[in-house]
N, C-alpha and C positions, 0 to 999 in steps of 0.2 A: 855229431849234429847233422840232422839231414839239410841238404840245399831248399829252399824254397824253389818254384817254378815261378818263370813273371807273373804266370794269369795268379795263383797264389799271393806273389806279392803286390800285383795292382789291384785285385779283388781286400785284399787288408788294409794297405794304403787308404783306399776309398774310404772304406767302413769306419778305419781308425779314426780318417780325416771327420767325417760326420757323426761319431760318438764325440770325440772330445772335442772339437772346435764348430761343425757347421750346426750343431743343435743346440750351442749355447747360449750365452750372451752375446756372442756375434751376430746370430739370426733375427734378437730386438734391435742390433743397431741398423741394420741393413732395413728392416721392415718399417723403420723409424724415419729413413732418409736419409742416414749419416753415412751411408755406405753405397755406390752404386750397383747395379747386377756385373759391369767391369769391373769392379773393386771387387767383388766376392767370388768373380771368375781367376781375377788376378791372386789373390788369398787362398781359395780354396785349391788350386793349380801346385798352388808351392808348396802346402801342406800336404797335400797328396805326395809329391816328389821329394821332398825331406822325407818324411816316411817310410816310402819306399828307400829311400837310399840307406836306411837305417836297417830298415829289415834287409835289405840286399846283405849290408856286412855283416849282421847277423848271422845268419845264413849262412855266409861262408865262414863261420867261426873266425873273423879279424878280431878279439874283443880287446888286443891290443890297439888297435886305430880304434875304436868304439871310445874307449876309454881316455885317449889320447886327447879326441876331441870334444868330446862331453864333460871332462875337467875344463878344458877352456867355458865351457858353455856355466857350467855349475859357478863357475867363479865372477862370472857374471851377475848370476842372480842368489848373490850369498845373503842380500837384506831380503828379500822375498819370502814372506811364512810359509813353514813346513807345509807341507801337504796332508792334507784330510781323503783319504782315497774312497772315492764313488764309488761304491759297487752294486749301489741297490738294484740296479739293469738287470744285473747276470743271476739274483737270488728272485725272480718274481712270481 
């Protein structure tokens, strides 16, 4: 597995961060009022740097730590419905 370089991982972070979360549903609550421009700074901050931190271990082929902690997460959200995966972006 090749290593990512930061600007690779911060350049993906970002993008992952605004494909799945800042163009969502999140985007009507904030434009709604429910949300302030600090709340979306503080949100989109973290989602950016989770991400990264995920591609970082990637990256380094850890997929034991990957694994380790993403069972804790999964077990978290076991009544949550399967996922339906979006792809209509990448076929247009």
């Amino acid at each position: 597995m090749t290593t990512l370089d930061f600007e690779t991982i911060d350049m993906l972070s970002k993008g992952i961060t605004q494909f799945a979360f800042r163009s969502g549903p999140i985007e009507e609550m904030h434009s709604r009022g429910k949300l302030t421009q600090k709340d979306m700074k503080t949100l989109n901050k973290y989602m950016v740097n989770r991400i990264a931190g995920l591609l970082t271990t990637i990256s380094k082929g850890d997929i034991a730590n990957i694994l380790k902690v993403l069972t804790f997460y999964v077990s978290l959200s076991s009544d949550w419905d399967s996922c339906k995966p979006d792809t209509k972006e990448f076929y247009l």
